[in-house]
C-alpha positions in Angstrom: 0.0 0.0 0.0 3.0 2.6 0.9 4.3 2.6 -2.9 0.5 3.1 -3.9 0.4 7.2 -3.9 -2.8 7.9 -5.6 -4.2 5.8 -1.9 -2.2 7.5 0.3 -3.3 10.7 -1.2 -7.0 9.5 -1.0 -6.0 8.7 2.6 -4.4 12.3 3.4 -7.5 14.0 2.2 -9.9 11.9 4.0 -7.9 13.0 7.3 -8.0 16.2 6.5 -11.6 16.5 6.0 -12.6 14.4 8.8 -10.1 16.7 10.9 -11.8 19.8 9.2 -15.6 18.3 10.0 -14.3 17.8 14.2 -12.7 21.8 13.9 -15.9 23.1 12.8 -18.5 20.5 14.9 -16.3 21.9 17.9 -16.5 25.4 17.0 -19.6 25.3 16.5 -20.1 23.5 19.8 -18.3 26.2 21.8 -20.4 29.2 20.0 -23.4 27.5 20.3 -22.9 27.1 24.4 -21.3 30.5 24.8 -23.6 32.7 26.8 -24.4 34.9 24.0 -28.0 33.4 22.9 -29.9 33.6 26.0 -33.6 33.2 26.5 -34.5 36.6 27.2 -38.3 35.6 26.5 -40.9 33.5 28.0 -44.3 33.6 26.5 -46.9 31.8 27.6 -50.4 31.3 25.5 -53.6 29.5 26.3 -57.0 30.3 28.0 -55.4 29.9 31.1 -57.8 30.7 34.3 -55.9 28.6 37.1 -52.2 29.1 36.1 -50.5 31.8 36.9 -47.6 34.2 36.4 -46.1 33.1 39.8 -46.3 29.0 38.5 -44.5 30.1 35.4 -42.0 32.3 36.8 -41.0 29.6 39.1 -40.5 27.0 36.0 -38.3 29.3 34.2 -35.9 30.0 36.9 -35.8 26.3 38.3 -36.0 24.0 35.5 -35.2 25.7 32.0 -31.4 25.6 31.9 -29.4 26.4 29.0 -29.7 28.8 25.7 -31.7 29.5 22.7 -30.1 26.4 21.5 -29.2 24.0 23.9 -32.4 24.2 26.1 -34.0 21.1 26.3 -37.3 21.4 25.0 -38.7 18.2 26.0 -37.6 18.4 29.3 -39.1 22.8 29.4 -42.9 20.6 28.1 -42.5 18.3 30.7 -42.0 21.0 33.6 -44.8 22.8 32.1 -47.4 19.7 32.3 -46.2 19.2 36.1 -48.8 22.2 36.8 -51.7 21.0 38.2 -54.2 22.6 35.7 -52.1 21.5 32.7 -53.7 19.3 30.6 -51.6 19.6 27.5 -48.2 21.4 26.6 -46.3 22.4 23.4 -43.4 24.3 23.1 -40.9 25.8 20.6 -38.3 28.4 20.1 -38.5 31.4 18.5 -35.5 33.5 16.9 -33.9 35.2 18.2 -34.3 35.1 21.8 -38.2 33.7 22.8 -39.7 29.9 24.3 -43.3 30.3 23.3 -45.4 27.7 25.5 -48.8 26.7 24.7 -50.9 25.5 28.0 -54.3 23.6 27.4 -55.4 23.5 30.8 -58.2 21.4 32.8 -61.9 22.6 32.5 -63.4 20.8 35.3 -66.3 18.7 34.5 -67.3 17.1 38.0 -65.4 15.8 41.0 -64.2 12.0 41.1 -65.5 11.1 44.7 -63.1 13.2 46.7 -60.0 12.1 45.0 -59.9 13.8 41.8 -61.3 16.2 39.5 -63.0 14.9 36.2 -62.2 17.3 33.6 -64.6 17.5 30.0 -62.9 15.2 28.4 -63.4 12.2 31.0 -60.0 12.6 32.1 -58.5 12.3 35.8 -56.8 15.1 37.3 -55.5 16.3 40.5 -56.0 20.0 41.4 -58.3 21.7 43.8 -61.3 23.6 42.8 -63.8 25.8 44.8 -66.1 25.5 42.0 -69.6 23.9 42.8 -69.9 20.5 41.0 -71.3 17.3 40.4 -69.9 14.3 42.2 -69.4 11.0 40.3 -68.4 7.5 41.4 -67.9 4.8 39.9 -65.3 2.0 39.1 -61.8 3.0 38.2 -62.6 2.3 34.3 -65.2 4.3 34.1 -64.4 7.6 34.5 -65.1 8.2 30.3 -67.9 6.3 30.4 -70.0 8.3 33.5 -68.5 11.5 31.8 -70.1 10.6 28.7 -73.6 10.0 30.4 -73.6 12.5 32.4 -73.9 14.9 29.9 -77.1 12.9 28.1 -78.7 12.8 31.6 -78.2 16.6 32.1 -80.1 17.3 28.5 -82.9 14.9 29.7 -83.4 16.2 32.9 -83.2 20.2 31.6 -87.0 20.1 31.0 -87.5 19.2 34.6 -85.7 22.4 35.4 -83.3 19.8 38.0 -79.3 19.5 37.5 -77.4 16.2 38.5 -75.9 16.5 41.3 -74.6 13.5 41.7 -74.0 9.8 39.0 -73.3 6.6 40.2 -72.2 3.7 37.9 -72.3 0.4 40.2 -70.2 -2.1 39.5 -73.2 -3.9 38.2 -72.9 -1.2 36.0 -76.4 0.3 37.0 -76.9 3.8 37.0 -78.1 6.3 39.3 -78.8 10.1 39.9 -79.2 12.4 42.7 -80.7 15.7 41.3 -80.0 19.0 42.9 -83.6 18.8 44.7 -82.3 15.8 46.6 -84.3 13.5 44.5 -83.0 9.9 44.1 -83.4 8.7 40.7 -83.1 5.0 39.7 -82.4 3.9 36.0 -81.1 0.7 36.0 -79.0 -1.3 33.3 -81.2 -0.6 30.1 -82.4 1.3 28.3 -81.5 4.6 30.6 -82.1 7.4 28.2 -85.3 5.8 27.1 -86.6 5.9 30.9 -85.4 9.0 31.7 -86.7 10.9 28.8 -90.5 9.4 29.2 -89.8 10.2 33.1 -88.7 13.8 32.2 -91.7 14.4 30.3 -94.3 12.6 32.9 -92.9 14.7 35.5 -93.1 17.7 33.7 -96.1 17.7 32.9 -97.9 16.2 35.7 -95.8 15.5 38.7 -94.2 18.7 38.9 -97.9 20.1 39.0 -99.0 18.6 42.0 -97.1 20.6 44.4 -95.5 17.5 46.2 -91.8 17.1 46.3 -90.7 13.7 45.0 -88.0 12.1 46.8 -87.3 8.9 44.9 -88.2 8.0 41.4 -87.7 3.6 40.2 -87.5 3.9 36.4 -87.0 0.4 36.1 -90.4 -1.0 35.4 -90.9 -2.0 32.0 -94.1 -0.1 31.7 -93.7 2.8 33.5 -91.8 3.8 37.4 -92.6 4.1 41.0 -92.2 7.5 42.7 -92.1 7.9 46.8 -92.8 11.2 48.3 -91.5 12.6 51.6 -94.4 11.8 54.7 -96.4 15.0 56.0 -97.7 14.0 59.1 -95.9 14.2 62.5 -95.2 10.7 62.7 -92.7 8.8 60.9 -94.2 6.1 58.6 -92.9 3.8 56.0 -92.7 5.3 53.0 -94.4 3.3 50.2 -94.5 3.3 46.2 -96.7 4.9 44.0 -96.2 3.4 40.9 -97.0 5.5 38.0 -97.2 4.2 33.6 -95.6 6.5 31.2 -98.6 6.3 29.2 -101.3 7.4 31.4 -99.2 10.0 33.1 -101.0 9.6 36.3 -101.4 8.0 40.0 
C-alpha cells in the first residue's frame, strides 16, 4: 500500500476533511454554548384561568437551563405539564431570543369522589377547585364512560328544570342520579335514556304540578316507574311506592 500514492493521497485527504468536519463541529459547539444566545423571553399562550404568572415564573428560573439552542425542550414541556391545571403542553423556540409555551389547561367537568377532579374530556386530574360541582363515582374504568352519560342525563333532565348532582355507575354497571332537589333517581342497566326521557316528560307535565316534592323515582319498570314522596304528618311512617305508567301519566 506505501508505494500506492494515488491511496495515500485518498487517505491524506480523507484525514484532513474528517479533521476539518471535528474543527468546525467543535466550533460550533463552543459558539453555540457561549452565553451569548440567552432566553430573554418567556411567553406563555392558552386560556389559562388557574395558572399563573407566579407557576411560570418559578418554572423558568428552576428548570429551564441552557440557551436558545441547547435548552431542552422536551424536558421545558414536561416541567410545564407538572402544573396541576395542565392538561396539555407544546413548546418551541423562537429567533432570536423567545420559548413560546402553549398551555391547554383542565376545564373541570365534575369531581371523582373526593380524590380527583374529572375534567370534560373524562379525564382524571388532581388539582383543587372551589367550584360547585357534580360528584361521580364509579369504578376505576369508568371515568369516560359516566363522563359521557352524564352529559345525556343533564339534556334529559333540563326540562324538569333539576341538575345532577350526583352519578353513580355500580359495578353492576347500574346507574343512578341524585338531582339538585335531593331527589334519588333510579335507572337501571337498560335502556337509561329511554326511561329517563319518558320520566322527564311525565314529571313535567304532571308531577311537577302537583305541588309534592318527590323524593325517589324507580325507572325500572318496564311499563312505567314508581315514585315515593316525603311523609307530611308528624309521625314517621314507612314510605311506600306509587307506581306511575308513562302512558297514562298519572297516579
Amino acid at each position: 500500500m506505501w508505494d500506492k500514492p494515488q491511496v495515500l493521497n485518498w487517505i491524506a485527504n480523507f484525514l484532513f476533511a474528517l479533521a476539518a468536519v471535528l474543527m468546525l463541529y467543535g466550533a460550533l459547539y463552543v459558539v453555540v454554548h457561549l452565553p451569548i444566545f440567552p432566553i430573554r423571553q418567556v411567553r406563555v399562550d392558552g386560556a389559562l384561568d388557574h395558572v399563573t404568572r407566579e407557576q411560570v415564573k418559578l418554572i423558568v428560573s428552576r428548570h429551564l437551563q441552557g440557551n436558545f439552542f441547547t435548552l431542552d425542550l422536551e424536558q421545558a414541556r414536561s416541567s410545564f405539564e407538572k402544573l396541576p391545571w395542565a392538561r396539555s403542553v407544546s413548546v418551541r423556540r423562537r429567533w432570536p431570543d423567545r420559548l413560546e409555551v402553549t398551555v391547554e389547561e383542565h376545564r373541570e367537568l365534575a369531581r371523582w369522589g373526593n380524590i380527583a377532579l374529572v375534567n370534560s374530556y373524562g379525564e382524571l386530574f388532581h388539582a383543587a377547585s372551589d367550584s360547585d360541582l357534580p360528584v361521580f363515582y364509579g369504578p376505576g374504568d369508568g371515568v369516560h364512560e359516566v363522563a359521557e352519560h352524564y352529559g345525556k342525563y343533564s339534556q334529559l333532565l333540563a326540562v324538569t328544570g333539576m341538575r345532577v348532582n350526583e352519578l353513580v355507575l355500580t359495578p353492576r354497571r347500574a346507574w343512578q342520579i341524585r338531582t339538585d332537589k335531593g331527589m334519588v333517581i333510579e335507572l337501571g342497566r337498560e335502556q337509561m335514556d329511554e326511561r329517563l326521557a319518558k320520566f322527564a316528560d311525565v314529571y313535567q307535565g304532571t308531577l311537577s304540578k302537583l305541588g309534592v316534592a318527590v323524593r325517589y323515582a324507580d325507572l325500572r319498570y318496564p311499563n312505567g316507574f314508581a315514585v315515593r314522596k316525603p311523609e307530611t304528618g308528624k309521625a314517621e311512617k314507612p314510605a311506600t311506592n306509587e307506581p306511575i305508567t308513562a302512558k297514562a301519566r298519572a297516579a
